[in-house]
C-alpha positions in Angstrom: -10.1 -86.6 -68.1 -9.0 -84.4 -65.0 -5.2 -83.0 -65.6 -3.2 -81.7 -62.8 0.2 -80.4 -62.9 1.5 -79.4 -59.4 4.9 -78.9 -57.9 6.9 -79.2 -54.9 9.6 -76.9 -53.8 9.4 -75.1 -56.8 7.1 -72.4 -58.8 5.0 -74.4 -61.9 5.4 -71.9 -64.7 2.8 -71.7 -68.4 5.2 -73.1 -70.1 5.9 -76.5 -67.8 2.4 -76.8 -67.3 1.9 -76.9 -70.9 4.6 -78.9 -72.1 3.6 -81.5 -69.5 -0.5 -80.7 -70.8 0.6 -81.2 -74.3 2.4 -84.7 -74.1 0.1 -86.3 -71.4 -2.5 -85.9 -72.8 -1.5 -88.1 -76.0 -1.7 -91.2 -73.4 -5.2 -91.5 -74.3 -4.3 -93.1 -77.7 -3.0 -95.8 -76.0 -5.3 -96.5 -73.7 -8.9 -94.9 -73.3 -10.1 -95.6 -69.8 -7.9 -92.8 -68.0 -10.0 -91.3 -65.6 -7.0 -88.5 -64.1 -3.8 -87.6 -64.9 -1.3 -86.0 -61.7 2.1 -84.7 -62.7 4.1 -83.8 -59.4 7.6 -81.8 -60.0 9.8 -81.8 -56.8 13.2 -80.2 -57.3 15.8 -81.0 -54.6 19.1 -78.6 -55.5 19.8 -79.6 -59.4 17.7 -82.4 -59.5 14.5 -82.5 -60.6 12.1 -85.7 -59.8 8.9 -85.8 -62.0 6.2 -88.5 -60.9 3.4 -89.0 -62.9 0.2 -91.1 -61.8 -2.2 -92.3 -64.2 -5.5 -92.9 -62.6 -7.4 -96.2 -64.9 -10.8 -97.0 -64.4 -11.4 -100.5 -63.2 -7.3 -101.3 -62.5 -4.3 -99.8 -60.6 -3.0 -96.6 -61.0 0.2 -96.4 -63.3 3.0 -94.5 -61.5 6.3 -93.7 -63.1 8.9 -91.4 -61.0 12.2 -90.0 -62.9 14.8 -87.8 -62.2 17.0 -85.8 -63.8 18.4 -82.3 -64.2 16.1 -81.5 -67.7 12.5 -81.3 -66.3 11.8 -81.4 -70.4 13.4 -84.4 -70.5 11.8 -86.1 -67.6 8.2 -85.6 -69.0 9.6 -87.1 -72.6 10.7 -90.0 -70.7 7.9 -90.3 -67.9 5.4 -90.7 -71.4 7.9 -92.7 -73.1 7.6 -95.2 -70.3 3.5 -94.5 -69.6 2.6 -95.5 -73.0 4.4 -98.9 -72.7 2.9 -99.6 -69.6 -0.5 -98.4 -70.9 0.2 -100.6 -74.3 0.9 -103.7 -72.3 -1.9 -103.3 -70.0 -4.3 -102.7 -73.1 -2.6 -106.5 -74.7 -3.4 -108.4 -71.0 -7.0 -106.8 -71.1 -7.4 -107.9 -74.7 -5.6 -111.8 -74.9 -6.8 -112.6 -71.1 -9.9 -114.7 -72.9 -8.6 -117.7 -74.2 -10.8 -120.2 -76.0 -11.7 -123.8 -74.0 -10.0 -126.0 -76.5 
């Protein structure tokens, strides 16, 4: 799985690109088939929008965008919502074979 952490307007430091590493990377117990993970940090004044595109082999790529003034925060709640989505697309692949009755 390819992880990439990149950010616009603003300098990426260890400890973002960690945090963001560290969390992300859990996504993978909810679903297996992630292919590439992009985090993309764009602060405009106080703001801080996080998008974060999740790159599923055979399927559409999940994209969740937040904003916020916590870039902590924004990553919590970017994964919160990725391993929902990831968790519901896992259910669909599973219960889309239904028996002839």
């Amino acid at each position: 799985m390819d992880l990439i952490v990149s950010g616009r307007h603003m300098e990426i430091t260890d400890a973002i690109r960690a945090y963001a590493g560290d969390k992300v990377t859990k996504l993978t117990r909810y679903y297996d088939r992630i292919s590439s993970i992009e985090v993309i940090i764009d602060k405009g004044g106080q703001v801080h929008e996080l998008e974060v595109i999740v790159h599923v082999e055979r399927s559409d790529p999940s994209i969740v965008k937040i904003s916020g003034t916590d870039v902590y925060a924004c990553i919590d709640e970017a994964v919160d919502k990725l391993e929902r989505m990831l968790t519901d697309h896992k259910e669909k692949l599973r219960n889309r074979k239904h028996l002839a009755g």
